[in-house]
Each structure stands twice: as C-alpha cells, then as structure tokens.
MIDOSE-1310 file (N, C-alpha, C; in nm, 2 decimals, decimal comma, always signed):
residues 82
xxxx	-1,19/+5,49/+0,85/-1,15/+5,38/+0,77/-1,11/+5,26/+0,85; -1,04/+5,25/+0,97/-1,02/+5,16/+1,04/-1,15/+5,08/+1,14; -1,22/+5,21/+1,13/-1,34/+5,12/+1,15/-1,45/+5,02/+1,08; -1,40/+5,07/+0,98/-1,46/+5,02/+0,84/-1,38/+4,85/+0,80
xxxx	-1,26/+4,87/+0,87/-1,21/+4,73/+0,82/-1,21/+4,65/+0,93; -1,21/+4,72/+1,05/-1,29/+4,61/+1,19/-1,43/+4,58/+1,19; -1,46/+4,65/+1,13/-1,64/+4,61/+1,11/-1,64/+4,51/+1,01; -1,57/+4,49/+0,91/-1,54/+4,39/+0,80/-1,52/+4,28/+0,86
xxxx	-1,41/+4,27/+0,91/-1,28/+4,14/+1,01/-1,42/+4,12/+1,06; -1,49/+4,16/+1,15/-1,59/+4,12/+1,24/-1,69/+4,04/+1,20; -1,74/+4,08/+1,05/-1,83/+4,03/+1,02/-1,82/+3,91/+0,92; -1,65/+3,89/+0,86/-1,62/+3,75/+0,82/-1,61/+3,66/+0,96
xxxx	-1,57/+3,69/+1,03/-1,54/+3,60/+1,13/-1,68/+3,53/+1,18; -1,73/+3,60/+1,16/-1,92/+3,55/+1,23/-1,96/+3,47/+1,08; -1,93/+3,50/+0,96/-1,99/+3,44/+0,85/-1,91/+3,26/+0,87; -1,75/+3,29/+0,87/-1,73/+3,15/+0,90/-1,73/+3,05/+0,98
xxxx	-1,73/+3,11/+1,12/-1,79/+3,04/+1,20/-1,93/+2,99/+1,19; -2,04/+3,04/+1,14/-2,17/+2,98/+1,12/-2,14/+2,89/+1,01; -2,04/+2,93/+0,89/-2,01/+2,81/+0,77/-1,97/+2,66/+0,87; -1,88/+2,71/+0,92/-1,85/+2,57/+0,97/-1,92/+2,52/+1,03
xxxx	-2,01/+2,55/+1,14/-2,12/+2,49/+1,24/-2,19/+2,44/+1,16; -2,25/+2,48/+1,02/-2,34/+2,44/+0,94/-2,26/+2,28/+0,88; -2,11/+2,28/+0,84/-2,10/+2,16/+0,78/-2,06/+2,05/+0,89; -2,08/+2,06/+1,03/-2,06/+1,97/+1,16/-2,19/+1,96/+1,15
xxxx	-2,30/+1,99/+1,14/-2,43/+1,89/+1,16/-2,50/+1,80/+1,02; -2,40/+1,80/+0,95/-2,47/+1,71/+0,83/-2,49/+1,56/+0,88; -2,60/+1,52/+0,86/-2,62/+1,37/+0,87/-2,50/+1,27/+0,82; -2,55/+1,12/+0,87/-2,40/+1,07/+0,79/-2,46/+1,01/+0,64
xxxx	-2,60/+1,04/+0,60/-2,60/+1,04/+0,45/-2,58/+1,13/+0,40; -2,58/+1,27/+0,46/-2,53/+1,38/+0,42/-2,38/+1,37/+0,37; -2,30/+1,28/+0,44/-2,15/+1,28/+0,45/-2,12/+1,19/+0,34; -2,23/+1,10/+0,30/-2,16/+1,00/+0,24/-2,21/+1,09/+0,12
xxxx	-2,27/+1,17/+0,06/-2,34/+1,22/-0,03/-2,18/+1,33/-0,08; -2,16/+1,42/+0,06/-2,06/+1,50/+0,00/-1,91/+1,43/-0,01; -1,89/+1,32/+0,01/-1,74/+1,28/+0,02/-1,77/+1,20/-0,06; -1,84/+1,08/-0,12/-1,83/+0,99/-0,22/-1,85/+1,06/-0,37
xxxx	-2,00/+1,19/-0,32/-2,03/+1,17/-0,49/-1,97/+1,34/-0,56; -1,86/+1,42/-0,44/-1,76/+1,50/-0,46/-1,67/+1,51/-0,56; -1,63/+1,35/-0,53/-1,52/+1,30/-0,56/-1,48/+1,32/-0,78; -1,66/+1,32/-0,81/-1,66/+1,39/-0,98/-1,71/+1,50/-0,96
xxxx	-1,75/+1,57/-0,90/-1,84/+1,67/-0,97/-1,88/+1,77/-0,84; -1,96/+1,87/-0,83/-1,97/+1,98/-0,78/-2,13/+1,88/-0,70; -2,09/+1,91/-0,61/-2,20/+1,87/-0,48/-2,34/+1,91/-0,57; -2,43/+1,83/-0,61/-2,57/+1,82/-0,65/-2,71/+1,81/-0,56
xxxx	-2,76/+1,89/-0,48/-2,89/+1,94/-0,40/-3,00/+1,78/-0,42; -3,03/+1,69/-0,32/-3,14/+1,65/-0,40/-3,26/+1,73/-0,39; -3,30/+1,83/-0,34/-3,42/+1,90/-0,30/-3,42/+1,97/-0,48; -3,32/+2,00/-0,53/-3,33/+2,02/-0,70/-3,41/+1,95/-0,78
xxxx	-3,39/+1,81/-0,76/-3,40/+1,68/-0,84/-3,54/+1,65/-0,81; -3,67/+1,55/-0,90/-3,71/+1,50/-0,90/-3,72/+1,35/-0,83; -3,78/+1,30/-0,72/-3,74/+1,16/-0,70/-3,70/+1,12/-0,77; -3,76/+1,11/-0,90/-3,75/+0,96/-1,02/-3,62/+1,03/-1,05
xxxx	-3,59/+1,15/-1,07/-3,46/+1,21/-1,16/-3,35/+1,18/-1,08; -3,31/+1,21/-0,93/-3,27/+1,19/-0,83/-3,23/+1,02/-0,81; -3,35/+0,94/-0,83/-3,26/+0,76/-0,80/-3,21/+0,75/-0,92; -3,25/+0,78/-1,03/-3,13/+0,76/-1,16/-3,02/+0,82/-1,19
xxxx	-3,03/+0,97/-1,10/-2,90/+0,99/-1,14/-2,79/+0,91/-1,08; -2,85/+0,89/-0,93/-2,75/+0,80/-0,85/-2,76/+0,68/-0,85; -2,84/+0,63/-0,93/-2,79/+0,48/-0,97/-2,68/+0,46/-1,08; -2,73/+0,57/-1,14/-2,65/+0,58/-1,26/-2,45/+0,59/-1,27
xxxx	-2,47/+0,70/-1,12/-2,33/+0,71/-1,08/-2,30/+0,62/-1,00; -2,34/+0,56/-0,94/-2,29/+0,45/-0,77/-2,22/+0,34/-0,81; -2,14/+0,29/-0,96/-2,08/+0,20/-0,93/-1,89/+0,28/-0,94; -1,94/+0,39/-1,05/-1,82/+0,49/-1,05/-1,74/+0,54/-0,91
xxxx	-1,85/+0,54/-0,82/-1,83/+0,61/-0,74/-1,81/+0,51/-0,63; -1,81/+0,45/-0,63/-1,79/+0,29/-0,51/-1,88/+0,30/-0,43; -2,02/+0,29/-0,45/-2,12/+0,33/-0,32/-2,14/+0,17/-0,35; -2,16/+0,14/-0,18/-2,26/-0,04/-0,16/-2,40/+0,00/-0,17
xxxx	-2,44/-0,11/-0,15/-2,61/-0,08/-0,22/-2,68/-0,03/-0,08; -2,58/-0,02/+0,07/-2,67/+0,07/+0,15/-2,64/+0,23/+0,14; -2,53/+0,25/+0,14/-2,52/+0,41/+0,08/-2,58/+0,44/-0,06; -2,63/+0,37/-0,19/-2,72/+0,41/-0,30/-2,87/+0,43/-0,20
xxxx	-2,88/+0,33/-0,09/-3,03/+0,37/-0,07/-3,00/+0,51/+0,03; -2,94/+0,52/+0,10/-2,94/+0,66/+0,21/-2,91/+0,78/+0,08; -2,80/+0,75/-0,01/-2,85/+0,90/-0,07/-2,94/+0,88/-0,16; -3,03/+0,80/-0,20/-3,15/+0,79/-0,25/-3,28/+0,87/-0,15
xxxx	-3,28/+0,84/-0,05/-3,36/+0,87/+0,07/-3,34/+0,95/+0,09; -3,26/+1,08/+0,08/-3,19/+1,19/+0,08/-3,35/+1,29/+0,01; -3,38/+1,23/-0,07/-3,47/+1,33/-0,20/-3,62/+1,26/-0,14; -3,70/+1,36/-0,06/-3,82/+1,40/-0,02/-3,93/+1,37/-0,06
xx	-3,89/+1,45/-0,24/-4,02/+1,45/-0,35/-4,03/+1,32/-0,40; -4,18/+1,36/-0,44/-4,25/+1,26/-0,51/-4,20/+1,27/-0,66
C-alpha cells in the first residue's frame, strides 16, 4: 500500500510540473486571450470556432472586455481556420 501511494505522489508531481511548463509558453496573444477574455467566462479554444464564428464572437465581446483594437486583432489571429 505504501507503495501504491508513492507511486501516486510521484506521478501527480510529474502531471503538474508539465501543467505548469505548458502555461509558461503561451504566446502573449495567448495571454491576452486567457487574462482579458477569462475575466466572463471559461477560457474558449479558437481551434473550436469557425474563423467567421471566432471574429464575431470576439468582436462581439471586446468592448465588455476592454480589448484595444490591437488585442481584438491578435486574438482574432489566434483562429487558423478558414
């Protein structure tokens, strides 16, 4: 049994360490994406969204959200698809 809960301990410790290394390389539209448009709602993927669905949603939120019109374009730019 006590190896059973060292092998556990061991293997959260390796999970959150890679968590964290994962959110130190976000871009800084990445940053502006999770700290401005956080601030309502549960973090939204643009790789989910449609371009066209994707600039409207975020036009739609960016004045609630205090974005300037160069952070509407970086997390605009954010979303890949056509």
């Amino acid at each position: 049994m006590k190896k059973l809960h060292l092998l556990a301990a061991s293997f959260l410790i390796l999970m959150i360490s890679g968590l964290s290394a994962n959110f130190n390389i976000l871009s800084a539209d990445q940053n502006v994406l999770q700290q401005k448009c956080t601030k309502c709602h549960a973090l939204k993927l643009p790789e989910n969204y449609t371009k066209k669905a994707w600039k409207h949603n975020v036009e739609r939120m960016a004045q609630r959200a205090g974005l300037t019109e160069a952070e509407i374009k970086s997390i605009i730019d954010l979303n890949k698809k056509n």
